[in-house]
Residue, then its C-alpha position, 0 to 999 in steps of 0.5 A: x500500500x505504502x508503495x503504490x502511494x510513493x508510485x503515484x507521488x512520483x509521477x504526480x511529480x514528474x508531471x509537475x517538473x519536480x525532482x524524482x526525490x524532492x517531497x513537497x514541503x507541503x508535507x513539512x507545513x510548507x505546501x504552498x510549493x506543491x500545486x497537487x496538494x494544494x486545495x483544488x478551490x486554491x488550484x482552480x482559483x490559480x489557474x485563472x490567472x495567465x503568466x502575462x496579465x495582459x492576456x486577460x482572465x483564463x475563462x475556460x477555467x474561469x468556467x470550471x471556477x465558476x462550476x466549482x463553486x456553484x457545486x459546492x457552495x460551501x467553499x464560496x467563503x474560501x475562494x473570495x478570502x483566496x481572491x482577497x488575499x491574491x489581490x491585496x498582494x498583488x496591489x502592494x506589489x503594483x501588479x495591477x494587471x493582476x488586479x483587474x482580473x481578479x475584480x473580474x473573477x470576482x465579479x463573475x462569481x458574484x452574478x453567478x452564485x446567489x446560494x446562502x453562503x454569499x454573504x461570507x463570500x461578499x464580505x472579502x468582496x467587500x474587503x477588496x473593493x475597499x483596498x481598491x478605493x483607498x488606493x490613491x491610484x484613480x484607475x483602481x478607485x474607478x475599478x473598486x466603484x465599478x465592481x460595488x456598482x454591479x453587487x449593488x444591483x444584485x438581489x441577495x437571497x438571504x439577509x445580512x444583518x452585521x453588513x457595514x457599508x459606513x466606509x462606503x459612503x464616506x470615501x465615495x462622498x470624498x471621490x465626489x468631491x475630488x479636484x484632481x488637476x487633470x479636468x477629464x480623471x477628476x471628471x470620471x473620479x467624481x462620476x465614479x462617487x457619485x454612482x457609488x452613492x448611487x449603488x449604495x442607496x439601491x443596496x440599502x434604501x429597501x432592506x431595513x435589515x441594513x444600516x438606516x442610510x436615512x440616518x443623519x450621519x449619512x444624509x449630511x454626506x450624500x446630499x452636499x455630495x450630489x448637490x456639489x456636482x449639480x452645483x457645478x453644472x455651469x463648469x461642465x457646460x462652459x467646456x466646449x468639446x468637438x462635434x463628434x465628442x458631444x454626445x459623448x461628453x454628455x453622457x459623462x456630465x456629473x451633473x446630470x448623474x448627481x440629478x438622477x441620484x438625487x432624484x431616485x434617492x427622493x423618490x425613494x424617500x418614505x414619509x418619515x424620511x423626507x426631515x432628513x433628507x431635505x435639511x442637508x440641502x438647506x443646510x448646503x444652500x446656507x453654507x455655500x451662500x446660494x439664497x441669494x442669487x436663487x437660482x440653483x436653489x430654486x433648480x434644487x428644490x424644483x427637483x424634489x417637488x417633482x421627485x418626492x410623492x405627491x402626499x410628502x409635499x407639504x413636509x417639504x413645505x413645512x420644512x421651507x417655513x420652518x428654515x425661513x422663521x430659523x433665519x428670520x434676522x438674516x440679510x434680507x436678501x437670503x429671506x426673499x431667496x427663500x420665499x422664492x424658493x417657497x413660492x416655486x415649491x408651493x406652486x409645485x405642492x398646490x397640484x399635489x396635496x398641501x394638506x393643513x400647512x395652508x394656513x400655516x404657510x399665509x400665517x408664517x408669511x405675514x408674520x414675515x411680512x410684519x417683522x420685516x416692517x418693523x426692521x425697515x423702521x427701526x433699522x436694526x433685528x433688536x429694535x435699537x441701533x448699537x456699536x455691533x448692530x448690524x444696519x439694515x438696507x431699506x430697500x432690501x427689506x422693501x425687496x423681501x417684502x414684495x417678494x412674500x406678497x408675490x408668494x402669497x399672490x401665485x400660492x393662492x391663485x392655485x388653491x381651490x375657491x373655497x380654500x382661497x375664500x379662508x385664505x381671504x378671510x384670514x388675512x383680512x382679519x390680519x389688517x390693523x384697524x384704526x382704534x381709541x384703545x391701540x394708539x398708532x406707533x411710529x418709527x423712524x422715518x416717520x411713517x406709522x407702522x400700522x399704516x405699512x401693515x394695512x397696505x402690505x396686507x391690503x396688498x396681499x390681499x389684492x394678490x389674492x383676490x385676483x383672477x378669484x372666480x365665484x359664482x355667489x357674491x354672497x360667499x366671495x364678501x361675506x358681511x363680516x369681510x365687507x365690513x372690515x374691507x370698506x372700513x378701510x375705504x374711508x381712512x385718509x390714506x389714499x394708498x390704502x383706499x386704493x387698494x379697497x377699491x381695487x380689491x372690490x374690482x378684483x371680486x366682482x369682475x367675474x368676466x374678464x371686462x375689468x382691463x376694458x375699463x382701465x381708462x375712462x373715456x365717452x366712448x359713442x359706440x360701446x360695442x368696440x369694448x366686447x364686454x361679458x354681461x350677463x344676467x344677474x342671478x338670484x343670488x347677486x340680487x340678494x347680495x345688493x339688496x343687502x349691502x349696495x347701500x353699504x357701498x354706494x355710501x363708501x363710493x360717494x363718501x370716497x369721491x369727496x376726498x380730496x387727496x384723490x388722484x386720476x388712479x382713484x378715479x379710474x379705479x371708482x369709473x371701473x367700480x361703478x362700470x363693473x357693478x353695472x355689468x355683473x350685479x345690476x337690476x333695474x334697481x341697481x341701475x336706478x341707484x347707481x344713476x342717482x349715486x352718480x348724478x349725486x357725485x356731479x352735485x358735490x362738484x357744482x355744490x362744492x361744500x367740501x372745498x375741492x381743488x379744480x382737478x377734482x371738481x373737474x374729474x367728478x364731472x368727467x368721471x360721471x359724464x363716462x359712467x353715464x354715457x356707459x349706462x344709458x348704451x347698457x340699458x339701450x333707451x334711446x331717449x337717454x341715450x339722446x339726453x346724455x350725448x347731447x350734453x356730452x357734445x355740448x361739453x365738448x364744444x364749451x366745457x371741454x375741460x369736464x369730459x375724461x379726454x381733457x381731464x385725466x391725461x398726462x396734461x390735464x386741461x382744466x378751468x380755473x372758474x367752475x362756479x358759474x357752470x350753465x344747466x346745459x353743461x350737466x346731466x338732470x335728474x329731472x330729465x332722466x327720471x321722465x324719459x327712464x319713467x316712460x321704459x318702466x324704471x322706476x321714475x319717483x325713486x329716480x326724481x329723489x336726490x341720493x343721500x347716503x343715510x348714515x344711521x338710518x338703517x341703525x335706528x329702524x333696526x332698533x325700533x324694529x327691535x323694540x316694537x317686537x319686544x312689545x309686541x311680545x309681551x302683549x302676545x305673551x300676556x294675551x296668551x295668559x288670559x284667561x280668555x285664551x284657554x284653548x291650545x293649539x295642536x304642536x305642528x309636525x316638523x317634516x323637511x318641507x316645513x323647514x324648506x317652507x321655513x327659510x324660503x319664507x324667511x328670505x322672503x320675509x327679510x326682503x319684504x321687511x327691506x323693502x318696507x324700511x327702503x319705503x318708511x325712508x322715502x316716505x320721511x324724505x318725499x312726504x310733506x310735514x303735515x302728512x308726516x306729523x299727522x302719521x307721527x302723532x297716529x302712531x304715537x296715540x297708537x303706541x300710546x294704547x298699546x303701553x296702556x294695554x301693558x301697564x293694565x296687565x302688569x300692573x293691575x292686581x290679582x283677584x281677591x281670595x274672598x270672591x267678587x263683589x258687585x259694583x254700581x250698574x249690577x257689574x261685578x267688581x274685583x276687590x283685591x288686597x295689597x301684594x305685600x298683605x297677601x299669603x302666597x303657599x309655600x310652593x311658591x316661595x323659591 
């Protein structure tokens, strides 16, 4: 036995070329040397590698490796730890040749065999790749990333649960940043880390048995890795390569791979991770000073609106709010970068879903807007100016300020109407009203601060109130909104009340007609204008029925001012021409007649002292109007009416017609007391020819005057007459007369139906009766008043009587009835404080 052993050795030796009597020292714990007693794993292993590297891998033994290792899984362990060994020999001894076909062999191997024991066979892969990226050779940091590239497209089998890919990310963030001085190698070491980023977010991102990468320990490496790259995109697109190298230059542009990262990493990105992921990219733009000129900040978060889900939006949103109140006393400059960087991805957001940060991204701009405001007036973020404050540019803070009201303007315009109508009301409750109990501040350059937050949000308002479509005029200017909106329209300001009157153009034109009216002009035929009218609906009625009179006073009180200027009229002429078109009736046309010819009376009477140009605008601005509405209501005769005084003006008093008036150069008289009847409009005269088309003539024959309080004081007396009226109801129905009850009436959905339409019919009968009470007080003669006063006093005066008889008489006697003169029976009572009440009745 022993000998046929020593037979075979020797002619295992011969084959192998050694000597007959040598023994291999493998036998003698050195059988390295001894190629048949090595391991066959070792041997297979061996045999890919060519004597001249440049010969490339042996792939007929590369197959039997293959093959090997595929029928006996349990040595893939060993063959990647020989690999290992091989290479990190072969590199310290710059055998890169070598090199290369080991990566190959190995990568080989790792698309082959996908049994359980890879994950040991993986970890000397992993050994291997991190020698090649520590290397400070470019080819073989570029060889290591490309192997990790194709494991990291690989789905594994089984989990690994010790795998560390920390090291990973560090040296690829580092490639991503490298400044090699030669452009093309730092080009495709950059591109090499950046898909290494890229490999390691695929191998990771989905397996929670591997390290979170959403951790902030790796976010703040990734994300300024990538951004760096898209930073640099203008560096790429400066070079300027051949024709025929142009495609190929742009494949390998590390910008437009750093995009792709970025966007698949967002994408990626789970509710729960989008914190992390975004705050190293503001992070970035603050270090990296890029708030400022805005542009690539913009690029950035454009990027990831549109890579991150749809439902994740308003995270991103709120992450922007957030970094913006953080730096809210940084340069005004960085804070309007970021508010448009807001506005774009909130724009972006509103397609999406914002969720409930709409409220909170309107409160966080105008308390913005506010702090601003206090900046610009006192010069400083603290409120006083010391030796280390620093001082604040007013004209940058002016910038911020008009950039948040554009953002507040373009995020409203993408919001649903009923959103937007919140939006509305909410920054309407923000404007500062004029109060006794909160004194007006001011600051240092004079200005009142109150009055820099009325206009900033009137402005805002205005923003948002353009391009608003709503159907029913009733949800567009709620009272309490209408009521706080023309309180403004009276302050002195006449910035401000601009700003009112073209808010309340923004609301009610709904057709589109508001720039054909943006001059004021006599226009003989109105068709050129194509305008939009149509019928005014139920609901519009119902709206002026219940505030036209509202503003009708705040239009006329508003042209009395003296501080008007040619925008205020333009912006009154399109009030008046848009109420026209969209909420007229004959009603509305018949009080509008009447608020204009009331407007000329002010500029013939002028008890308030105006200057020429205003006397002269008034009169221009009612001659437009009027010439408008008579081509609306197409009578003829009043058409007649109108365009004869308007050619009379034009050939004697040119100086009252919008042609001459609001120009650059007005024209104007310097004598406007002895104005001729012929030069004005009468109210006699259109009373009697609206009269004959079926307008009503005795409401146009009565001059406008706006009743202050009028409305006030017959809603209390209406309040008090219901009050007595109550009483004596209820008295009567404590009689003893009325015993009998009435059956409780069944309540069904028709009766509540009936129950409101009645009571819009009833509200509106009730007006009409209080608009007639008032006439009636303003038409009637004295007599014929007095004599209806001294009716309803005598009334009232019965009815008092009838209340004090009932609560004043006493209660009947216990001891019964006595008869009185005439047979009649007569109640004999006792004093209140000497009768006895039972105990029940004692509380």
């Amino acid at each position: 036995m022993k000998g046929r052993r020593r037979r075979g050795w020797l002619q295992a030796t011969r084959r192998r070329g050694l000597p007959g009597g040598a023994r291999p020292a493998e036998m003698y714990g050195v059988c390295g040397c001894c190629g048949a007693l090595r391991p066959r794993y070792k041997r297979l292993v061996d045999n890919i590698f060519p004597e001249d590297p440049e010969d490339g891998l042996v792939k007929t033994n590369m197959e039997k490796l293959t093959f090997y290792a595929l029928s006996a899984p349990e040595k893939l362990d060993r063959i990647g730890a020989y690999l290992s060994e091989r290479l990190i020999r072969d590199v310290g001894r710059h055998r890169y040749g070598y090199v290369c076909i080991a990566m190959e062999a190995l990568d080989q191997l790792l698309m082959a065999c996908h049994c359980q024991s890879i994950n040991l066979f993986v970890e000397s892969f992993l050994k291997m790749v991190a020698k090649l990226l520590e290397s400070e050779k470019p080819n073989l940091q570029i060889l290591g990333t490309n192997s990790f590239v194709k494991f990291a497209n690989i789905e594994e089998d089984t989990p690994s649960y010790h795998r560390s890919y920390d090291f990973f990310v560090s040296r690829f963030s580092e490639m991503c940043h490298s400044s090699h001085d030669d452009m093309e190698i730092k080009t495709k070491i950059r591109m090499s880390g950046i898909k290494g980023l890229q490999g390691v977010v695929r191998k990771t991102v989905n397996d929670e048995l591997q390290a979170n990468i959403w951790d902030p320990q790796h976010m703040d490496k990734i994300v300024p890795s990538l951004l760096f790259n898209l930073q640099h995109i203008e560096e790429a697109e400066s070079r300027s390569p051949s024709p025929l190298q142009a495609p190929e230059k742009e494949k390998e542009n590390p910008a437009e791979l750093a995009e792709r990262c970025l966007r698949e990493l967002l994408g990626r990105a789970a509710f729960g991770n989008i914190k992390n992921a975004i705050k190293p990219v503001l992070i970035h733009l603050d270090n990296h000073s890029l708030w400022e000129p805005k542009v690539f900040a913009i690029r950035c978060f454009k990027i990831i609106m549109y890579s991150i889900q749809p439902q994740h939006s308003h995270l991103v949103i709120q992450q922007l709010l957030s970094h913006l109140d953080a730096n809210s006393r940084s340069a005004a400059t960085v804070r309007a970068g970021i508010v448009e960087v807001l506005s774009e991805a909130a724009v972006i957001a509103a397609t999406g879903s914002v969720g409930p940060t709409v409220l909170e991204m309107f409160n966080t701009l105008l308390r913005q807007l506010r702090l601003s405001i206090d900046y610009a007036l006192t010069g400083s973020y603290d409120g006083a100016i010391s030796l280390g404050t620093k001082i604040i540019k007013e004209h940058e803070e002016r910038m911020f300020q008009e950039a948040v009201i554009k953002t507040i303007g373009s995020f409203a315009s993408t919001l649903p109407t009923y959103q937007r109508s919140e939006v509305i009301l909410f920054i309407m409750s923000k404007v500062p009203l004029p109060s006794l109990h909160h004194p007006m501040e001011t600051g240092r350059t004079g200005e009142n601060r109150n009055r820099l937050t009325q206009i900033m949000l009137l402005k805002s308002l205005l923003q948002v109130s353009t391009g608003f479509q709503c159907n029913n005029m009733m949800s567009a200017l709620p009272s309490n909104f209408l009521d706080r909106l023309l309180s403004t329209a009276l302050m002195e300001d006449a910035e401000i009340r601009l700003f009112v009157l073209e808010i309340l153009i923004s609301f009610i034109d709904r057709h589109g007609n508001r720039h054909k009216f943006s001059t004021i002009s006599t226009l003989s035929d109105i068709s050129v204008l194509k305008l939009k009218v149509d019928k005014c609906s139920r609901q519009d009625t119902v709206f002026m029925k219940k505030h036209s009179q509202q503003l009708y006073r705040h239009i006329y009180l508003s042209c009395k001012e003296e501080t008007n200027i040619q925008k205020h009229y333009e912006a009154v002429y399109g009030l008046l021409a848009l109420i026209s078109i969209e909420l007229a009736n004959e009603e509305v046309v018949v009080d509008l007649i009447r608020l204009v010819l009331a407007v000329q009376d002010v500029a013939q009477v002028n008890e308030e002292n105006l200057p020429v140009y205003n006397r002269c605008a008034l009169y221009a601005l009612g001659a437009a109007y009027l010439n408008l509405i008579s081509q609306l209501t197409a009578v003829p005769a009043f058409c007649q009416h109108v365009r004869e005084v308007i050619e009379t003006r034009k050939k004697e008093a040119p100086y009252m017609l919008p042609e001459d008036v609001f120009v650059e150069r007005p024209r104007l008289s310097q004598n406007l007391d002895g104005v001729v009847i012929e030069f004005l409009f009468r109210q006699s005269k259109i009373s009697e020819v609206l009269g004959g088309s079926g307008y009503n003539s005795d409401r146009l024959c009565l001059p406008y005057i706006p009743q202050l309080t009028d409305e006030d004081r017959l809603s209390k007396r209406k309040s008090i007459g219901e009050t007595i009226s109550l009483q004596v109801e209820v008295e009567s129905r404590n009689s003893p007369e009325k015993e009998e009850r009435v059956p409780a009436e069944e309540i069904t959905y028709e009766t509540l139906k009936k129950a409101i339409v009645d009571s819009v019919a009833v509200e509106e009968q009730e007006r009409e009766r209080r608009r007639q009470v008032v006439e009636k007080f303003q038409k009637a003669p004295f007599e014929e008043i007095a004599a209806h006063c001294g009716a309803r006093a005598s009334l009232l005066q019965s009815k008092l009587n009838q209340i004090f008889e009932i609560t004043i008489r006493p209660p009947p006697s216990p001891s019964g009835t006595i008869t009185a003169a005439y047979g009649q029976p007569q109640n004999h009572s006792i004093p209140v404080y000497e009768m006895k009440f039972p105990d029940l009745c004692v509380y």
